[in-house]
C-alpha positions in Angstrom: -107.9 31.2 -29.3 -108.5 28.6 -26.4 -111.7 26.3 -26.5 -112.5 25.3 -23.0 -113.5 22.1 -22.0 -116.7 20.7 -23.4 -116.9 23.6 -26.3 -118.0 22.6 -29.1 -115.5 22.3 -31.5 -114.4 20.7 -34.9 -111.1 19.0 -35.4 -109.2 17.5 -38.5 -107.2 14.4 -39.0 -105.3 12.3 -42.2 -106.9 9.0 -41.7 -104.2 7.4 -44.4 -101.4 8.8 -46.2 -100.8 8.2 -49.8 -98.9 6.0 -48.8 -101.1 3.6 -47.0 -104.1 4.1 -49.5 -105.6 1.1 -51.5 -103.6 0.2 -54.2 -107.2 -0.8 -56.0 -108.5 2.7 -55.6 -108.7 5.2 -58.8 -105.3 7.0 -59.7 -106.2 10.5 -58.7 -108.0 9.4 -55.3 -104.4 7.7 -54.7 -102.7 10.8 -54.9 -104.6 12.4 -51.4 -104.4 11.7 -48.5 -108.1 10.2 -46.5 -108.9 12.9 -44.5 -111.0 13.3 -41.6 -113.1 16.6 -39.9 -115.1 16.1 -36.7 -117.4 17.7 -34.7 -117.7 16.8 -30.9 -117.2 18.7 -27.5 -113.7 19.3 -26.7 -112.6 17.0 -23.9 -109.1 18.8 -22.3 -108.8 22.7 -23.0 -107.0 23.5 -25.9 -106.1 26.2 -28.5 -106.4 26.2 -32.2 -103.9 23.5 -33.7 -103.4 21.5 -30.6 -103.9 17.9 -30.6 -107.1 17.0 -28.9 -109.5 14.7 -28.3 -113.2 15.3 -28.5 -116.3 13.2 -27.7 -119.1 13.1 -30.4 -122.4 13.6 -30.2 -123.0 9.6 -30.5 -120.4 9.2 -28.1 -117.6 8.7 -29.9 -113.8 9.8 -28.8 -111.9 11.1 -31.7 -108.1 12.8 -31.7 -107.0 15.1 -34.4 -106.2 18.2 -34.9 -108.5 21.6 -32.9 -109.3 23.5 -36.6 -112.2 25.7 -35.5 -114.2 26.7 -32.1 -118.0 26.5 -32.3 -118.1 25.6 -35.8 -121.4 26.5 -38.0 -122.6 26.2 -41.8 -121.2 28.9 -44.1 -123.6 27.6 -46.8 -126.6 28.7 -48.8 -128.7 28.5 -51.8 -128.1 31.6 -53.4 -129.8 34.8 -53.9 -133.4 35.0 -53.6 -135.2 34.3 -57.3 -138.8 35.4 -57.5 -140.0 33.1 -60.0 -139.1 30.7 -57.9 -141.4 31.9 -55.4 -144.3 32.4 -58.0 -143.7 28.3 -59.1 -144.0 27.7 -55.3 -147.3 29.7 -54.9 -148.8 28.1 -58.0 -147.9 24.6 -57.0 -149.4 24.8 -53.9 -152.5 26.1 -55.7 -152.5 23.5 -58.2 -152.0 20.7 -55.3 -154.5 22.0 -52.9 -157.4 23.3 -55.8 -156.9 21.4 -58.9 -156.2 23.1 -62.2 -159.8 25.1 -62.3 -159.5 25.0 -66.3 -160.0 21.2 -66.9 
């Protein structure tokens, strides 16, 4: 897949090697690499894997490797849990009436 110039992309790079890591730092943090991922808009066309150089949304210009076109969060908070819902509707009770048996 090609991104074109000035998609939005995310791109990966190793910062340090083992290698070059702190000697000072804990033992199993020494034994992977610093790596860096990136979001920014894609400065020269380019296809996944290709060494490119993207500019940040502060304005930054980064180089590493194209990993994924128009990149989004895969996360979430679960299923849906009603009694969390019900705590959520009783707060908001308890916040904006008092507790009425006081």
């Amino acid at each position: 897949m090609i991104a074109k110039q000035g998609t939005w992309v995310r791109i990966h790079d190793v910062v340090l090697t083992t290698e070059e890591r702190a000697p000072n730092i804990p033992e199993d943090t020494k034994k992977v690499p610093l790596e860096m991922w990136t979001k920014g808009f894609i400065i020269d066309d380019g296809a996944i894997g290709d060494e490119v150089q993207v500019k940040t949304i502060t304005g930054r210009t980064v180089k590493g490797k194209l990993v994924e076109i128009n990149p989004y969060y895969r996360h979430d908070y679960g299923k849906f849990i009603p009694e969390i819902l019900e705590i959520g509707i009783h707060l908001k009770t308890l916040l904006w009436e008092g507790d009425k048996d006081e």
